[in-house]
matplotlib code that plots the C-alpha trace (Angstrom):
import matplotlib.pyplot as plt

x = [20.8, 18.7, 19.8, 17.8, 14.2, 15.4, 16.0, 12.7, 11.0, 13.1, 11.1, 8.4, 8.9, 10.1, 7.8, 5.0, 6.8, 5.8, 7.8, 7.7, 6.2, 7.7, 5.9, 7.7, 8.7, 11.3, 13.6, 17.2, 15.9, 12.8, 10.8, 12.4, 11.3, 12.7, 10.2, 12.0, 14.9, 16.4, 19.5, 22.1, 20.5, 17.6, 15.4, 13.7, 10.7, 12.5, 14.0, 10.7, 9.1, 11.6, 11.5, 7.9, 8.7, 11.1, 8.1, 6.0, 8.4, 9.3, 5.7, 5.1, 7.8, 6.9, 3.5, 2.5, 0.1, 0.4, 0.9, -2.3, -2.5, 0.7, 1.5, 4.0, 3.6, 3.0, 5.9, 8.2, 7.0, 7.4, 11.0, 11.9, 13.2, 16.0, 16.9, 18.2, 19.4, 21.5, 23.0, 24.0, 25.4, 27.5, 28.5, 30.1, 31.9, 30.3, 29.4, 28.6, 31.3, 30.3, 30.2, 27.6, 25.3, 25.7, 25.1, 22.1, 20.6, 21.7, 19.4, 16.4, 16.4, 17.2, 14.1, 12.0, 12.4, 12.9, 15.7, 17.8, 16.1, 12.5, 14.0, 15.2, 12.2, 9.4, 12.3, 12.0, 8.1, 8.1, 10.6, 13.7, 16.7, 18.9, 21.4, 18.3, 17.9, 21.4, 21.4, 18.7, 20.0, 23.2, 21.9, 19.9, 23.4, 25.0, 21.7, 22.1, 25.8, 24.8, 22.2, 24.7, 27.7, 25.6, 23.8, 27.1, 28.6, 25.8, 24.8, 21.6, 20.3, 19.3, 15.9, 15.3, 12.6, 14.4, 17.4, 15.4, 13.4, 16.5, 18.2, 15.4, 14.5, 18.5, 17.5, 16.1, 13.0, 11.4, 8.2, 8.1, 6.0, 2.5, 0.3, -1.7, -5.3, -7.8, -10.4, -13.7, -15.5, -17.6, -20.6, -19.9, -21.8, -20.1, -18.7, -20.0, -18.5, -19.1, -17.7, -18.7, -19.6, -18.8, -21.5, -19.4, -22.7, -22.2, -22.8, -22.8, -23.4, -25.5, -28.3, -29.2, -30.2, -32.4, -31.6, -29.0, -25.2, -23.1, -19.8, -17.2, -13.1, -12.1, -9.7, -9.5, -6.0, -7.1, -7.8, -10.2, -12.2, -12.4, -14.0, -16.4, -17.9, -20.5, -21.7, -22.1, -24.4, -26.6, -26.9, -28.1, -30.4, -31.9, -32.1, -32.5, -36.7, -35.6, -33.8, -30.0, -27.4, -23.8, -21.6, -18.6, -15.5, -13.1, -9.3, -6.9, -8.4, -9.3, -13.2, -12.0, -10.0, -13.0, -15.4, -14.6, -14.5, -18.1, -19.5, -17.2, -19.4, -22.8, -22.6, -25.5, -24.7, -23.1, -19.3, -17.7, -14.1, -11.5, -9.2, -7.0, -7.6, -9.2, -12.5, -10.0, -8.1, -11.1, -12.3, -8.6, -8.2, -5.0, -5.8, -7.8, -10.8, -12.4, -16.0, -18.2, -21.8, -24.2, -27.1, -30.8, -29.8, -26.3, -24.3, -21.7, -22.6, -19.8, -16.1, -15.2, -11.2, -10.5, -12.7, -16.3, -17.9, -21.6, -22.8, -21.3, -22.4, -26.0, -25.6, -24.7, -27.0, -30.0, -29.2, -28.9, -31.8]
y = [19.1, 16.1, 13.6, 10.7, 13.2, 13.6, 10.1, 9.5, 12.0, 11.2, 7.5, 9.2, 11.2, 8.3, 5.5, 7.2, 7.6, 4.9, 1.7, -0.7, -4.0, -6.6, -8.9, -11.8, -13.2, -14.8, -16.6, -17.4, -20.3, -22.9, -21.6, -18.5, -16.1, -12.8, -10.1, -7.2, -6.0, -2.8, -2.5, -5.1, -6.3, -9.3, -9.0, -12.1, -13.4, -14.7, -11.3, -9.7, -11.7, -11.3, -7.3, -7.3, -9.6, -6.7, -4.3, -5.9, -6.6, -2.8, -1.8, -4.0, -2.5, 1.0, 0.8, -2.2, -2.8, -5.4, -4.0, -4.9, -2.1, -3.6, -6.6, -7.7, -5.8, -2.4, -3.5, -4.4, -0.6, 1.2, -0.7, 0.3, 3.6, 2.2, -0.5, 1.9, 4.4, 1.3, 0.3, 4.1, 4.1, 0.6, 1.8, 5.1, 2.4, 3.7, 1.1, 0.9, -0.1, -2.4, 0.3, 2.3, -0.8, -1.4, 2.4, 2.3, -0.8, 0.7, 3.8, 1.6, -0.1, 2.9, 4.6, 2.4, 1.3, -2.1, -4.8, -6.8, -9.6, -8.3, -6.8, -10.8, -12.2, -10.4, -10.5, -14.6, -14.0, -12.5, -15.4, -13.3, -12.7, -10.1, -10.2, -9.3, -6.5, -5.7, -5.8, -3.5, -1.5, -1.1, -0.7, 2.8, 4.0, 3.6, 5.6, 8.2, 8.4, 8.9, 11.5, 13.4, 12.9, 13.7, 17.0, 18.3, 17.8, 19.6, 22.1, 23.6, 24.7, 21.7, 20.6, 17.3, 16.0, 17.4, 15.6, 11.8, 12.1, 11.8, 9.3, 7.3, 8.2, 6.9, 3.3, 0.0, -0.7, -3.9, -5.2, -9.0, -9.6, -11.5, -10.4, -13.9, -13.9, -12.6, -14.6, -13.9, -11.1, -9.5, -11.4, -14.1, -13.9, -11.3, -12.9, -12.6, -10.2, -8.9, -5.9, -3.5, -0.3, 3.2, 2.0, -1.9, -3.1, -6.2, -5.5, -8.2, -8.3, -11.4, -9.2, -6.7, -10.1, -8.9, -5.0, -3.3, -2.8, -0.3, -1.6, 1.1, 0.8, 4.0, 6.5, 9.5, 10.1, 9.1, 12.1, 10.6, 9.2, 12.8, 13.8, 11.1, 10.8, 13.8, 11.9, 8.7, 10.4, 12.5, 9.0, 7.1, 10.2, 10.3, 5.8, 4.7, 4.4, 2.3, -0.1, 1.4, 0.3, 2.1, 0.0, 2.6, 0.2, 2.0, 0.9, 0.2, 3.3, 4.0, 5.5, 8.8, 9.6, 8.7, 10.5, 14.0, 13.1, 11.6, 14.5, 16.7, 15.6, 14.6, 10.7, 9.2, 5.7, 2.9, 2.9, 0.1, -0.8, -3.0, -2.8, -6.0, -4.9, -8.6, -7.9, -5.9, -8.4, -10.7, -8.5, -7.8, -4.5, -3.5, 0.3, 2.8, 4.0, 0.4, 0.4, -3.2, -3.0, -5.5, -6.7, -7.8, -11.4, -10.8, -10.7, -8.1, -6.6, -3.7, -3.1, 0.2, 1.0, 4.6, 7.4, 7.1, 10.0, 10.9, 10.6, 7.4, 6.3, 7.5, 5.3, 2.0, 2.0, 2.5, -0.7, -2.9, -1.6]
z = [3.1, 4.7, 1.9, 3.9, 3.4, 0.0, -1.0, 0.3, -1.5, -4.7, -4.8, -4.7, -7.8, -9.5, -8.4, -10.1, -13.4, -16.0, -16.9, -19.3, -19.3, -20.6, -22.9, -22.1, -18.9, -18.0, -15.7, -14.0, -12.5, -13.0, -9.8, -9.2, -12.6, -13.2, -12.3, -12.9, -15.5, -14.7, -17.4, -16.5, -13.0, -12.5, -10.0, -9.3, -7.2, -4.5, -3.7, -4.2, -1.5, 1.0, 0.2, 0.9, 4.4, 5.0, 4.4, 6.5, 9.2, 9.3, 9.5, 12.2, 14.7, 13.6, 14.0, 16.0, 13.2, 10.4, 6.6, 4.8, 1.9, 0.1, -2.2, -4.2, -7.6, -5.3, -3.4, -7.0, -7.9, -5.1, -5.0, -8.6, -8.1, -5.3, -7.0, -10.1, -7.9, -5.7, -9.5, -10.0, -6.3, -7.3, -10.4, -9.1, -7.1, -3.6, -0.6, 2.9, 5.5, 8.6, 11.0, 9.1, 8.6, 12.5, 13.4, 11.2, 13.1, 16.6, 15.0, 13.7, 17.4, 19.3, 17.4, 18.1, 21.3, 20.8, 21.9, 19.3, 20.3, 19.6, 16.0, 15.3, 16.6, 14.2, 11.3, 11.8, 11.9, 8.6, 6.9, 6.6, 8.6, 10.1, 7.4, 4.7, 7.0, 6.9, 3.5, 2.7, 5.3, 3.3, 0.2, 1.2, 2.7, -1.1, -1.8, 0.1, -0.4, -4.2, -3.6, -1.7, -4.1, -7.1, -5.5, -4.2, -7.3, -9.6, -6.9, -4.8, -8.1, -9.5, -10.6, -9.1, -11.2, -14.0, -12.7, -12.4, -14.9, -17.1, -14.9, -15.6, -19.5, -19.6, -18.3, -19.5, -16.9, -17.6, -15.3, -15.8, -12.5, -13.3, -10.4, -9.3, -10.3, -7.3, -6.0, -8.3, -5.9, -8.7, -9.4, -6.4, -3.0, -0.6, 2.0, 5.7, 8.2, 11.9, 12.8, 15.7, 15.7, 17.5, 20.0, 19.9, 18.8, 16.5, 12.9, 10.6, 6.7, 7.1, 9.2, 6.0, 3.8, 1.4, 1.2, -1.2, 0.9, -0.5, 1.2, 1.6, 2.6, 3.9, 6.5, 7.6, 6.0, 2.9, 0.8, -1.9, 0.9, 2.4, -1.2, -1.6, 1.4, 1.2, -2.4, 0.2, 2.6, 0.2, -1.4, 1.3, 2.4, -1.0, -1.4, 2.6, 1.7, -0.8, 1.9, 0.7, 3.3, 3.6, 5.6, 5.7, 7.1, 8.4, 8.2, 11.4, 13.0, 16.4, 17.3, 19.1, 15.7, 13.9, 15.6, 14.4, 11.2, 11.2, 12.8, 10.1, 7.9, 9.1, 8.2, 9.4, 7.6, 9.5, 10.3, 11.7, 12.8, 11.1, 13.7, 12.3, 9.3, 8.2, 6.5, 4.3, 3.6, 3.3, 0.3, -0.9, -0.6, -1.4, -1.2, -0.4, -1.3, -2.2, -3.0, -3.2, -4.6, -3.3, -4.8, -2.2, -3.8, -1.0, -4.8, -5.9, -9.1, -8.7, -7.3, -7.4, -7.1, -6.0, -5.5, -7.3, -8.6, -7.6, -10.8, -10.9, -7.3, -8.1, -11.5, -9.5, -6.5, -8.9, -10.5, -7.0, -5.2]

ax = plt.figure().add_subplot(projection="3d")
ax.plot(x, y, z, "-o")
ax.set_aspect("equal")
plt.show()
């Protein structure tokens, strides 16, 4: 059995189960608060921004791309699930000796096609070192030595999500983490943007002054995106007499990817490129689909987080027009 597939697939299971939030919050030190209590073990903020660094760091040498669609409370509950499967690992008194740490770096490189030096370089980049790399890199080895030893010992016919979903009914799971307040989008002036086009024309937000901009965040892998998009073009067939823009802003993809995918569906709205994914980040988008409503006086009246409904589309575009 492919223990490392599993483990991944375990977080999975577990990182959409619920946890509690903790009504208090509290701290180990005066600028470093607890964010997470998982029975006996603190996890504070310090380490939560240097697993996120890790994140980002990893995503950069996979991908050549920076991580954009991750912050630190989606990266303290997408981390959850290893951190209570690490304290299981460490309490069954299992650990990860120097040579597997170093054959699992040799792998990451080796993978990847990269040189220790370029591995250091963008680790520094992202404010953490090689021994936070090390570290992490040990810690899914006890993981996976866990999965194994547990499955082995229970046998093929266990049910996995049977099997976590007790491991984790079993535990104390406390969310401290305060996510910062966002800069006030709804009801403030959207900000500017230029983005080209299939054609690399210029498109800017600035140039539709005066007309109602339906601003949509979306990707082709993105399977809510798939659904809504029909409801986006009958809409602006049915509203583009009435001045209705769609500016659909595609995410970190290239044009000949996109291109089937427009003519898939018969979009005749306006798609543009983030390539560097900043007019994302500019309207903090933290995932995908991300719709932004915008009034003829350039103000947004709507944010819409996941996949909108047609009804619910129609609903909003009739009050900015």
């Amino acid at each position: 059995m492919n223990y490392h597939l599993l483990f991944g697939l375990l977080l999975t299971v577990l990182s959409a189960c619920g946890v509690q939030e903790g009504a208090s919050h509290t701290t180990t030190a005066l600028d470093d608060p607890v964010v997470a209590r998982i029975n006996d073990l603190e996890f504070t903020q310090s380490e939560l921004e240097r697993e996120l660094a890790l994140n980002q760091a990893i995503y950069k040498l996979t991908n050549n791309k920076e991580l954009v669609l991750q912050d630190l409370e989606g990266t303290l509950q997408n981390l959850i699930p290893t951190l209570l499967l690490d304290q299981q690992a460490q309490h069954a008194g299992l650990s990860a000796t120097e040579d597997e740490v170093t054959t699992a770096l040799d792998n990451f490189i080796a993978g990847r096609q990269l040189t220790p030096d370029e591995l250091e370089a963008e680790l520094t980049r992202q404010g953490v070192t090689l021994a936070d790399f090390q570290k992490s890199l040990a810690r899914n080895i006890r993981v996976e030595k866990y999965l194994e030893q547990t499955f082995a010992q229970t046998g093929p016919e266990v049910d996995y999500s049977t099997w976590f979903n007790e491991l984790r009914d079993g535990a104390s799971i406390e969310i401290l983490y305060t996510p910062p307040e966002e800069l006030p989008l709804l009801g403030a002036v959207a900000p500017d943007f230029i983005l080209a086009n299939a054609k690399e024309e210029a498109v800017s937000l600035s140039q539709f002054q005066g007309r109602p901009v339906v601003i949509n965040f979306w990707a082709t892998w993105c399977l809510p995106c798939r659904r809504e998009m029909p409801a986006f073009q009958h809409a602006f067939e049915t509203y583009q007499d009435d001045g209705l823009i769609i500016l659909a802003v595609n995410f970190e993809e290239k044009s000949d990817l996109v291109r089937p995918f427009i003519e898939e569906f018969g979009l005749t709205f306006e798609i543009v490129y983030d390539t560097q994914a900043k007019v994302s980040q500019l309207y903090q988008v933290t995932g995908l689909p991300r719709t932004i409503f915008v009034d003829r006086q350039g103000v947004i009246q709507h944010i819409q987080i996941g996949e909108v409904e047609e009804t619910l589309l129609t609903e909003i575009i009739e009050k900015i027009l």
